[in-house]
C-alpha positions, 0 to 999 in steps of 0.5 A: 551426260548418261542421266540425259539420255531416255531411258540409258538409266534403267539399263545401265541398272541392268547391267550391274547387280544392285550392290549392298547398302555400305557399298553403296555408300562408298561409292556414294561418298567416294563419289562425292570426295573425288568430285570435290578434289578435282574442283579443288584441282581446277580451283588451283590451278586457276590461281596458281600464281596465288597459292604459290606465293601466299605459303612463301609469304606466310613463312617469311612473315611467321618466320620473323618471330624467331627473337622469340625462341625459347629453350625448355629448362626443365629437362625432369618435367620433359623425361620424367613421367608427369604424373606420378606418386614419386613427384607427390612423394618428393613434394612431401619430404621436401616440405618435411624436410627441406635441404636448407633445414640441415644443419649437421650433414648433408647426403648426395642425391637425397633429394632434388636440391636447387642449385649444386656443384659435384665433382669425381676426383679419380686416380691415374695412378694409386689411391687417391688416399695417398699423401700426395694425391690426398693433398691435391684434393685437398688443396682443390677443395680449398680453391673451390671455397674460396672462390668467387664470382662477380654479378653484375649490378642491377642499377646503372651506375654501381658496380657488382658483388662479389660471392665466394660458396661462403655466401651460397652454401647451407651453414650449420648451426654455427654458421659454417657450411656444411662439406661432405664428410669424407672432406673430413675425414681426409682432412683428419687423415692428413693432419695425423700424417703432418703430426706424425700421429697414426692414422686413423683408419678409414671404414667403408661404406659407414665410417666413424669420425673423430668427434665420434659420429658414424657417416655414410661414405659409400656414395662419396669413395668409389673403387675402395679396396680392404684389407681381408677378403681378397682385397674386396670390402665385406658389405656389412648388412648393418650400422655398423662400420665396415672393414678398414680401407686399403685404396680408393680410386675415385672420391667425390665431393658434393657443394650444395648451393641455396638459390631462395631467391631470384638474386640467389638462384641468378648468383648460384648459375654463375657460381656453377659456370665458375665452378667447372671454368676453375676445373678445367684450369686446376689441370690434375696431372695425376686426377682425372675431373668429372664435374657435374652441376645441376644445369649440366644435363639440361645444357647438355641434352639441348646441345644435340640439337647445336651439334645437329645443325650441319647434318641436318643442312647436309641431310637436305642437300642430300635429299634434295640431289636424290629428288632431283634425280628421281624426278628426271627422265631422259626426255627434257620435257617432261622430266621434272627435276625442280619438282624435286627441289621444291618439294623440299621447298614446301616441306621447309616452308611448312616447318618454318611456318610451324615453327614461327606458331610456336614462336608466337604462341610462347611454346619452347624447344627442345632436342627431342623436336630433331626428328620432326623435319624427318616426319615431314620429309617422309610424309611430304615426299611421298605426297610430292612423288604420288602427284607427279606419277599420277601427273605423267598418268594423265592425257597429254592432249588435255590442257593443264588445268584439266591434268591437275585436276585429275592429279587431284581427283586421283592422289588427293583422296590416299593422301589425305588418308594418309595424312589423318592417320598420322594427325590421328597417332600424333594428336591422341598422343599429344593428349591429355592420355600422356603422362611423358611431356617430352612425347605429348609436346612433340607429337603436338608440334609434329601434328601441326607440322604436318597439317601445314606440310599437308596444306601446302602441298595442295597449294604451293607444291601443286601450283608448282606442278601447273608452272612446270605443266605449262613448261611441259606444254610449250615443249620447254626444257624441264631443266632450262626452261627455254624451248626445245628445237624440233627433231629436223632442227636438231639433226645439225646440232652436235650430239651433246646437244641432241642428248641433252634436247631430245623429247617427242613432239606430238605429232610423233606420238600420233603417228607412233600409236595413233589410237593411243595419242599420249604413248606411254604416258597415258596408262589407262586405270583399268577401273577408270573409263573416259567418256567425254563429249567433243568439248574435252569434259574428260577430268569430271567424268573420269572414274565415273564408270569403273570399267574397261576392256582388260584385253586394252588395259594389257596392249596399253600398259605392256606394249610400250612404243616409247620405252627409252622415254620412260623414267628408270625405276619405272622400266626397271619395275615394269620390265624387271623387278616386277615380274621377278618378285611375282615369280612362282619360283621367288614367292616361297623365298619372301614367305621365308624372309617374312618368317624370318622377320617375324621371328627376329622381331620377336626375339628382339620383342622379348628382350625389350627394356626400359630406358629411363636413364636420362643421361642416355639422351645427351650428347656423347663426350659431354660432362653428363656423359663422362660424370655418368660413365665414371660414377657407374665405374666407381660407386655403382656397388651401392645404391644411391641414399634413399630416404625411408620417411615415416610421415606421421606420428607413430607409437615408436616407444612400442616393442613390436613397433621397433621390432617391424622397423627395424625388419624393414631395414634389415638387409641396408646399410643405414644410418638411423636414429631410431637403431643408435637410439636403442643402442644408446639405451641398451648400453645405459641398461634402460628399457626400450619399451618405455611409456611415452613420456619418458621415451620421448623425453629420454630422446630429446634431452639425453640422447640427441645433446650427444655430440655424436647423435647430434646430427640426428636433430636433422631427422626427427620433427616434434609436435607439441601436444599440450601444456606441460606434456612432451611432445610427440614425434610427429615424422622421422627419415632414416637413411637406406642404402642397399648393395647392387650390381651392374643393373642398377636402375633395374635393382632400385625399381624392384626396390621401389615397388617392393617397397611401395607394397610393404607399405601398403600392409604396414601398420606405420605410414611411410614413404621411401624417396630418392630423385631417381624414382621420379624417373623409375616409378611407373616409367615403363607405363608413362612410356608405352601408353602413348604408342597403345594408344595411337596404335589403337586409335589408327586400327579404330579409324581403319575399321571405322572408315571401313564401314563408309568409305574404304572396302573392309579388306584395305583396312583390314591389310592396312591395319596389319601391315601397321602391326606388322611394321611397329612389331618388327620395328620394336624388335630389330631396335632392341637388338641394335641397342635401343632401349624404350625410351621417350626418343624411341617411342617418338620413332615408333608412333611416326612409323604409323604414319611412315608405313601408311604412306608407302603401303597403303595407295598399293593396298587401295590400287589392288583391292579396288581393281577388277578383272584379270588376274592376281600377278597382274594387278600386283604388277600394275600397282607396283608401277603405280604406287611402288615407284613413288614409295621406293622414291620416297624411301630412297630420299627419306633414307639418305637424308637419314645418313648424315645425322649418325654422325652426330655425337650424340645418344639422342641422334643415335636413337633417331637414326637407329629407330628411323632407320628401321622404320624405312627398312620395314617399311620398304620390305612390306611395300616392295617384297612381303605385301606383293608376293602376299597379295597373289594368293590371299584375298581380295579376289580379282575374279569374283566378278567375272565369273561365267554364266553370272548372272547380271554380268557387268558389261565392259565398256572400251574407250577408243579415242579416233584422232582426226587433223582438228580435235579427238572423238571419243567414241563408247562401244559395248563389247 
């Protein structure tokens, strides 16, 4: 229209400095993406009837595909860091030394066996060594091996098998199952009190047995009192026996199952649900049970998502009640209270949609996805709230069409902003780059359930927004949907009725504020000038010419002739709030609380540890839980049994060969061969330093035909060299177990790592193993990688979108902001009692996104504004972009209420971490960010200086209303 008039070009030039070439491609390319947008917006609108129905179609049909769902299996690929040298090392020592090549001993938590059944038996009252207690442990035992389930036949017509643990379990030489030693040792107990022998006594943590065997027990009796030393048992340091035990308060007992078979591993489940169905019906009276079966913590981490399911309906009936509400407004007809609903309509057709891909695509669930509806509920919220204040923003005379395409033209560009930071920290997490499974699945799953929300909500949540428009149009009740009667009709209605029917017709609107046709509803952009011709071309050429008078910019924005019209947070913002947190005599007070903040972040920050226990993401009062919580009470004074594997041939019969392993081992208690093996020829006055030959021919002939070295076979493997030549000792295990505190987990990754690095200097190959490692090596690292780098992906797209199509200041505060609000999320959860885990980790990626959405259309109002001053821009975009926000964070926190009821460690943390994450978000957007803004830059006056030379000149738009159309009519002050 400009183009077209001789000569308006080149001085329109004049009027305006000729700006920079990254400036001008922003505006080249900001252009270029509003024009798109708001054809887009028309295109919509259109074809309503399309994209509304198309979304519910697609969701019902992908929906279809749940017979599909699957359950993750595999809680330690989904926990344990995927790559780590503590799953190559457990493959090692699994092929070196399997579990079923045991044939004498068999110890706890070894390594990872397939199937198994474990039980703590603890005392009320006494010590479980007592006559009575002892022989109820006994006769439990007895029960449990005796035992049997029944699997159904796979041809039809013949009936099923019967299995007793007989069948199931690891037989020793003589084909009897091997049962932990202290079964044995209470057994000899009870036979010396039936004979009226002396009892022999009991050692503790390394007893001896009576076919003379020395047997670790630290890991089976828990609570043990002894004799001297003020009824606390003296660790020993060696491997020897300990001191003679007084009381034990729990005992446990361990039945290891072999599953090589499809048949075996199907027989071995059953045999573990009999296995805790015959605990809960023994009912000890005088013993508390805590079983624990290798299927307990996968059934018991998906089960928060079945303790989940109410809230998670109770959580969307809240929000939507509070959506409902924020989306109404005293005026009937242009309040829009459906918006509210169906904005959570689309974000549930989203995830339906998501979840029927996933469904298809053969992917699996598990608990961890609980926080994904609250990802797409904050993201689609705000997007849903933004339209609708942009909605009201537009000129009531203009038709629907034309309102929804401004719509687009003015929220699609910051929504779509915000949508590719969240695909940007969702999708490098869900990477290669990560090495927790747990986080890259769920930022997978999260970034397709965003890009559908995203989709949808310019489809489905904007043809919605055309359906009501026409509503609005046709002077129809926002809630009702039937036509509002005129003010003269209603004055003889009751006054219930006039309440609930009151709206402003036009023609009241022309005659209240005749220059200004759309009263408080039109709040001009003062970067935005609309010139159009008599034929209503206003969506197009809006924001073409960022201009305006800043004196109608004022008149229009605070003289409000309908103010019982406007939506509640809006008055209270505008006539209150705002004006509050901008005073001179309030900013030093957020600077305070920013300070603060700060400083409890980083107090939480240095106190940040590591969760890597997986039984802290499980339902609470479940048998994970309660076996846990006793087995940390009872056996936590020493460390589980690590395995020091010496994985290749070594010159065992040299002296300082000896002298180092056993400087390796000094300071554990351990059962190893190669000590008894000393010992033994000390005691026959041999040498140990003896040549080859004999050294290895004296230990396989002599020492290991001992009945009580026996069970050293198990530990040591022979390779043969030649022809008439001994063989040598290809590989060898001795047993470590190292005494603890109350930080246990902390304890064996120091461990870990010491070891590791004595290994690295050792001139013996080794390796130390444990299955807890797994979940300890390099967990810090496998955790906190994904968050650096999402976090460093969002600060590259902001300083890369900077260059093109943002000014550098917005990502500039954008990217600080983002720091800020994780910094203080960090900290605040460590001092609620989160630790760093994978959930929190979850929780902290999303509050990128979260905290892009509620700061960043504020920052892009304010900065991209010109003219009048600081207090004021702050005050205008409060308005604008801080009711959607605060709408956003009202729903997004009360949907948040009902899951902290859930009973569980997993929905704790969700609660915990999201919470916090509304908080720092909300203390940003609406306190630290305005009271920040009016002192430090951008500049609102760097343009508007006097005597500049190529001042721009403003341009004012004064729309002249006649009885048949609008003018629109462009003077130059």
């Amino acid at each position: 229209m400009l183009g077209g008039a001789p000569g308006l070009s080149g001085r329109w030039e004049r009027l305006e400095p000729r700006p920079r070439a990254c400036r001008m491609l922003r505006q080249v390319l900001h252009a270029g993406l509003r024009t798109s947008f708001h054809a887009l917006g028309r295109f919509v609108a259109g074809h309503a009837v399309f994209f509304a129905s198309a979304p519910v179609l697609l969701a019902i049909l992908l929906g279809a595909s749940f017979s599909r769902y699957r359950v993750e299996g595999d809680v330690e690929s989904l926990l344990a860091p995927k790559h780590s040298l503590a799953k190559i090392e457990g493959n090692l020592v699994e092929s070196l030394f399997p579990v079923n090549r045991s044939k004498h001993a068999l110890y706890s938590d070894l390594q990872t066996p397939g199937r198994y059944g474990r039980v703590i038996i603890t005392a009320r009252r006494g010590s479980v060594l007592d006559p009575v207690h002892l022989e109820t442990i006994l006769q439990l035992h007895r029960r449990i091996y005796q035992m049997q389930v029944t699997v159904p036949a796979t041809t039809v017509g013949s009936s099923g098998f019967n299995y007793s643990f007989s069948y199931l379990c690891v037989p020793d030489d003589n084909n009897v199952c091997i049962v932990d030693d202290i079964i044995r040792a209470m057994e000899e107990i009870q036979s010396a009190r039936t004979s009226n022998r002396s009892v022999p006594v009991l050692h503790y943590p390394i007893t001896q047995l009576a076919d003379g065997r020395q047997a670790y027990i630290g890991h089976q009796l828990g609570g043990v009192q002894g004799w001297g030393h003020g009824g606390a048992v003296r660790p020993q340091g060696t491997g020897a026996k300990g001191e003679g035990v007084r009381s034990a308060k729990a005992v446990q007992l361990t039945y290891y199952l072999q599953s090589r078979s499809g048949l075996m591993d199907r027989v071995a489940g059953q045999w573990e649900k009999a296995f805790c169905a015959e605990l809960k019906l023994f009912g000890a009276i005088k013993l508390g049970l805590y079983p624990s079966t290798s299927s307990s913590l996968r059934t018991d981490f998906q089960f928060s998502s079945v303790l989940a399911r109410r809230p998670l309906l109770a959580s969307l009936g809240v929000c939507g009640v509070l959506a409902i509400l924020c989306c109404s407004m005293r005026d009937c007809v242009r309040s829009k209270p459906w918006l509210g609903m169906l904005a959570l309509l689309s974000v549930a057709l989203s995830g339906l949609t998501a979840a029927g891909i996933l469904n298809l695509t053969g992917a699996t669930y598990n608990s961890t996805y609980l926080g994904i509806p609250f990802v797409m509920l904050g993201h689609g919220l705000f997007g849903s709230f933004e339209m609708l204040s942009s909605w009201r923003r537009t000129r009531e005379d203009q038709h629907v069409k034309e309102r929804v395409a401004s719509v687009f033209e003015d929220v699609m560009l910051r929504f779509s902003g915000s949508t590719m930071i969240h695909l940007m920290t969702l999708g490098l997490a869900a990477s290669p780059l990560t090495n927790m499974e747990a986080v890259r699945l769920f930022c997978r799953t999260a970034a397709l359930a965003i890009t559908i929300s995203y989709i949808y909500m310019l489809s489905f949540y904007s043809s919605c927004l055309v359906f009501t428009g026409y509503l609005e149009t046709r002077y129809r009740h926002g809630c009702f949907c039937r036509r509002v009667p005129k003010p003269d009709r209603l004055d003889s209605k009751p006054a219930w009725y006039r309440c609930l029917m009151y709206t402003r017709y036009q023609d009241e609107t022309q005659s209240t504020n005749p220059l200004h046709g759309v009263g408080q509803n039109h709040m001009p952009n003062p970067n935005v000038t609309h010139i159009a011709n008599s034929s209503g071309v206003h969506g197009h050429m809006a924001n073409s010419i960022q201009t305006h008078s800043p004196h109608h910019t004022h008149s229009t924005t605070t003289a409000d002739p309908h103010p019982q019209d406007c939506h509640l947070l809006l008055g209270c913002v505008r006539h209150c709030y705002g004006d509050w947190i901008t005073n001179t005599y309030v900013k030093p007070f957020v600077v305070l609380l920013y300070l603060v903040y700060i400083s409890f972040g980083l107090m939480g920050f240095l106190q940040v540890t590591q969760g890597s226990d997986p039984s802290a993401l499980v339902a609470t009062d479940t048998a994970t839980v309660l076996y846990t919580r006793a087995q940390h009470r009872y056996f936590s004074s020493y460390s589980p049994v690590i395995g020091f594997y010496i994985y290749e041939s070594a010159p065992y019969w040299n002296a300082s060969v000896q002298r180092d392993l056993l400087e390796y081992a000094k300071g554990f208690q351990r059962i190893s061969w190669l000590e008894a093996y000393l010992s033994y020829l000390s005691d026959r006055n041999q040498s140990t330093s003896q040549p080859r030959e004999n050294f290895t021919r004296t230990l396989r002939h002599s020492f290991l035909h001992e009945p009580q070295f026996a069970h050293f076979a198990d530990d040591i493997i022979f390779a043969e060299r030649g022809q008439g030549e001994e063989p040598d000792v290809a590989a060898s295990r001795i047993f470590l177990v190292a005494k603890t505190t109350e930080n246990k987990r902390e304890e064996m990754s120091v461990l870990l790592d010491t070891l590791r690095r004595l290994s690295l200097t050792s001139r013996v190959r080794f390796l130390i193993f444990n299955p807890s490692f797994v979940y300890l090596d390099r967990y810090a690292t496998a955790v906190s990688s994904p968050l650096r780098h999402s976090l460093l992906a969002v600060l590259f797209l902001l300083g890369l979108s900077s260059l093109v199509v943002v000014e550098p200041l917005v990502s500039l505060w954008l990217g600080v902001t983002l720091l800020s609000v994780q910094f203080g999320v960090l900290g605040f959860m460590t001092l609620w009692g989160v630790e760093m885990d994978c959930v929190s980790v979850l929780c902290l990626i999303t509050a990128l996104g979260h905290s892009a959405d509620c700061s960043g259309p504020l920052l892009c109002g304010f900065a991209s504004g010109r003219g009048e001053s600081r207090t004021r821009w702050v005050c205008l975009v409060l308005e604008r972009h801080g009711i959607p926000s605060l709408q956003t964070l009202v729903c997004y926190s009360a949907a948040l209420v009902p899951i902290c009821a859930v009973r569980s460690n997993l929905t704790r943390t969700l609660f915990r971490c999201l919470t916090l994450t509304a908080g720092c978000s909300a203390l940003h957007t609406l306190a630290f960010l305005p009271t920040l803004l009016t002192f430090l830059p951008p500049s609102k006056s760097r343009n508007h200086r006097p005597g500049r030379e190529g001042q721009r000149q403003e341009v004012e738009c004064v729309e002249m209303n006649d009885s048949t159309r609008v003018v629109d009519q462009i003077t130059t002050v």
